[in-house]
N, C-alpha and C positions, 0 to 999 in steps of 0.2 A: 382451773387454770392458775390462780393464785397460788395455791399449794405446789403445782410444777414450777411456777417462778423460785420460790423459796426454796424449793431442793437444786435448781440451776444452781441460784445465788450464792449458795452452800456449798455447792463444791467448786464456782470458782474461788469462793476464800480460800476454800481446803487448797486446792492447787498454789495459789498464791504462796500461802504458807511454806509447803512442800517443796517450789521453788529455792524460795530463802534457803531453807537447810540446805537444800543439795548446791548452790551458791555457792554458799560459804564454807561447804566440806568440799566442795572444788579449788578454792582459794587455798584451804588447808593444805590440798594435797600437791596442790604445784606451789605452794612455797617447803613442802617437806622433798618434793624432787629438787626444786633449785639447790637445795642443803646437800642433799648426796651428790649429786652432780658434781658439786665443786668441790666436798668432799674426795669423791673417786679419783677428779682429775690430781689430786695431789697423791691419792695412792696409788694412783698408776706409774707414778716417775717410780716410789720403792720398786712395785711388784717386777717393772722394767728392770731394773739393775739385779732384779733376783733371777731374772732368767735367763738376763745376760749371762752371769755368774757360772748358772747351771751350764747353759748353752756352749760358753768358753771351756767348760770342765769334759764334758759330752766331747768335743772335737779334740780335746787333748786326749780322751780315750782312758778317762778315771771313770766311765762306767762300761768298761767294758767287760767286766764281771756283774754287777746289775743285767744286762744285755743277754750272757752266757745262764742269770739263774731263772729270767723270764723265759728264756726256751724251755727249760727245764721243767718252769710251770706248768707252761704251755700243754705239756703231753700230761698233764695231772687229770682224768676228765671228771672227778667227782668236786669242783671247785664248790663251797661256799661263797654266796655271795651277799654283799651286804650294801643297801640302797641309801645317799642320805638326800632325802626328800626334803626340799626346802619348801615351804609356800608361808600363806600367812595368817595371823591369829584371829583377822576379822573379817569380815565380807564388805561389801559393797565396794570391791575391786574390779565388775565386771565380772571378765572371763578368765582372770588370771589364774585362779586356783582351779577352775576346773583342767583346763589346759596342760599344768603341768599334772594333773592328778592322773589324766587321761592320758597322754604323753608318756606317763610315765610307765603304769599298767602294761601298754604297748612293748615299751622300753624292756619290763621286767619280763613278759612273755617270750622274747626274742632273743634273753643272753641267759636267763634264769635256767641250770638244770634239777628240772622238778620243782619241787616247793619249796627246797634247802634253801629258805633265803629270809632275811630279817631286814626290818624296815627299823632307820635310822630317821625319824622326823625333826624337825624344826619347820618352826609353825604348829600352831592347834590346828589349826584346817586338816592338816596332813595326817599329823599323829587322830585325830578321832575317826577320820573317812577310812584309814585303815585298820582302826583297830573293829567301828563298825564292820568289817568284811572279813574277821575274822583272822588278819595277817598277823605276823609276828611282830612284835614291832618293841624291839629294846631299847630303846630309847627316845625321849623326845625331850624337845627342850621350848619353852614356848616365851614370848615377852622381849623376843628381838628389838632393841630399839631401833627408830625409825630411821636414825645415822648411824648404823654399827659402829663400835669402838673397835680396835684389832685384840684390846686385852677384852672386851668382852667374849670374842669369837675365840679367844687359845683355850680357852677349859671346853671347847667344844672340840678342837682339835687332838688337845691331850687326851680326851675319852674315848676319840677313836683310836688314834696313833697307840693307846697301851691296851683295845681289846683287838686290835689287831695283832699286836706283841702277843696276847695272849692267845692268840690262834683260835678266836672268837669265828670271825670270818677268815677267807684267803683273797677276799677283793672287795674294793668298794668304789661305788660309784656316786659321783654328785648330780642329783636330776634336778634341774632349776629351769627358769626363762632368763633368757639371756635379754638385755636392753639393746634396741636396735635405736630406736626413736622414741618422740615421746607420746609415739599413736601405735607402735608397733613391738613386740618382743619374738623372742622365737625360743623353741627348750631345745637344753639343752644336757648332753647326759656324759660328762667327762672321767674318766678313769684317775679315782687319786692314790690308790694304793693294789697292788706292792708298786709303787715307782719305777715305771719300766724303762729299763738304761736303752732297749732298744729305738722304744717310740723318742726315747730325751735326744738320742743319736740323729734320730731322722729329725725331730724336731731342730735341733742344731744345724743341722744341712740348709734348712727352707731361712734360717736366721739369716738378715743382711749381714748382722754387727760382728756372725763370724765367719762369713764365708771367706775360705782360700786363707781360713786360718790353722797353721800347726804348730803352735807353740804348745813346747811338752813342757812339766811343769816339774819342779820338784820340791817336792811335797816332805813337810817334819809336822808329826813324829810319822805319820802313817796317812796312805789314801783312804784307808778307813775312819780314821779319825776327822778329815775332812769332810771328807761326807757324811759322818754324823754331825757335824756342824750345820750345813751348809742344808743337810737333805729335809731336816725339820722345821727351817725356816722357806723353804722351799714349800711344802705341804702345808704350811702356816698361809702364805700368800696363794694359793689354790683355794681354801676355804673361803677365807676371808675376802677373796676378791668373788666369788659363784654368792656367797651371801650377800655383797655389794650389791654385786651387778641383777642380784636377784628381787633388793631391796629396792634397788632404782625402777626395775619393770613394774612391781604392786606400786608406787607410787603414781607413774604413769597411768595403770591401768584405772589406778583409780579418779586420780583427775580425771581419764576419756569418761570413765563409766559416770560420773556427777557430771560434766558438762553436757553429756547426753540426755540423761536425766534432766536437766533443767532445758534445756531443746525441747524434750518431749512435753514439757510441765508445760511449756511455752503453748507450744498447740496447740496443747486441749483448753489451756485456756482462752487461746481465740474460737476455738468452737462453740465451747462454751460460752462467750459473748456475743456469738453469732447467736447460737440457739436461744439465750435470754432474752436479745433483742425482737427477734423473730415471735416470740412468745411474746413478749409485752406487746410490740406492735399487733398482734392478732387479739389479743386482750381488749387494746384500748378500741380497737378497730368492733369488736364485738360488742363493747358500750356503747359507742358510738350509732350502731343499728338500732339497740334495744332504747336509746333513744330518744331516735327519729322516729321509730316505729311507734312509741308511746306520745311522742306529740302530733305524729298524724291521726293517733286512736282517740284524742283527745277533741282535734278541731271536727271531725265528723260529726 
């Protein structure tokens, strides 16, 4: 009996212990959400005025050649496609990475023709689960700080935007968890290249800021030259807000996933004081017989 007390006793320490850490990497993690949070909400006024921008250019009918070359895609049917897979470099995020990895598979089964297709990582989680599986996988970039910077995320963008130029792939896709709250994400798998003037068109329709707008513009030196302006800072703020927004959901996920863990630490340890208590009381209860028993075998 002694010896089961000492092993209780032992792993309520242990537990105790185990609490603490996951405590305080709780603590970690919802003050690195509060950082992006309040970080996001200041990139959200930019990423706003960038798609006003677009949005206003779209109803003025400056991509209605973008529009005419995405048809022209369209009936292409041997497309390359190229997936950038965000997640993150370490675990004890819950279910976040699995989520998107599975999500994702899904995602690639459903638009993928055939195998023709290369995996774009950010995150080590990503880049190893699919190079384990034997994917292609040309790129990864790993060490995301935990508040992206926008110049850390542009030499990620440059590297797609020039093997796109180089006719690497003909499409690419960004597969992430989108932030709903901060118990909750959802994936999500957005189209960022070739830039389609159709979907910007219809997008611009559902826009408050331009509906029942038709101001035509006129444009120096060239609508082309506008749009190289205009189109790269556009795909700059897609990236860099899906890695945001991607970096806001693993911070959640991982606050839930340590505050759960320290709930569960929590339980076992009242069981665990239940089950010691119950032992020692049946212990001392057991002495207690051996003795009465010996002072009655005594007075006889």
């Amino acid at each position: 009996m002694g010896a089961s007390l000492n092993d209780v006793k032992h792993r309520i320490a242990s537990t105790k212990k185990t609490r603490q850490i996951t405590n305080a990497m709780e603590m970690v993690s919802q003050s690195k959400l509060n950082q992006i949070l309040k970080h996001t909400k200041n990139y959200d006024v930019y990423a706003s005025q960038v798609k006003s921008v677009v949005y206003h250019l779209a109803q003025a009918h400056m991509f209605d050649d973008l529009a005419k070359s995405s048809d022209q895609d369209a009936a292409n049917t041997t497309k390359r496609s190229a997936y950038l897979v965000i997640t993150s470099d370490r675990g004890m995020v819950g279910s976040y990475n699995s989520n998107v990895l599975r999500e994702t598979n899904q995602f690639i089964k459903e638009h993928s023709q055939g195998n023709d297709y290369q995996i774009l990582a950010v995150g080590g989680t990503g880049a190893d689960f699919y190079k384990k599986q034997g994917a292609n996988v040309t790129f990864e970039y790993r060490g995301v700080s935990d508040v992206p910077t926008f110049d850390e995320i542009r030499s990620i963008v440059k590297t797609l935007t020039t093997r796109f130029e180089d006719n690497q792939f003909d499409e690419l896709y960004v597969c992430y968890e989108h932030f709903v709250n901060r118990i909750t994400s959802s994936f999500r798998a957005e189209k960022m290249l070739p830039i389609d003037g159709e979907a910007l068109n219809t997008e611009a329709s559902k826009s408050v800021e331009v509906i029942n707008m038709h101001t035509e513009y006129d444009v120096e030196p060239s609508n082309q030259a506008v749009l190289d302006a205009i189109l790269p800072q556009y795909s700059e703020s897609l990236v860099y807000g899906a890695i945001l927004d991607a970096k806001t959901a693993e911070h959640a996920s991982s606050s839930t996933a340590m505050k759960s863990a320290s709930d569960n630490a929590d339980d076992l340890i009242g069981r665990l004081e239940l089950q010691f208590n119950r032992a020692r009381q049946a212990a001392i209860t057991t002495e207690i017989t051996e003795i009465t028993g010996g002072q009655e075998a005594l007075s006889q």
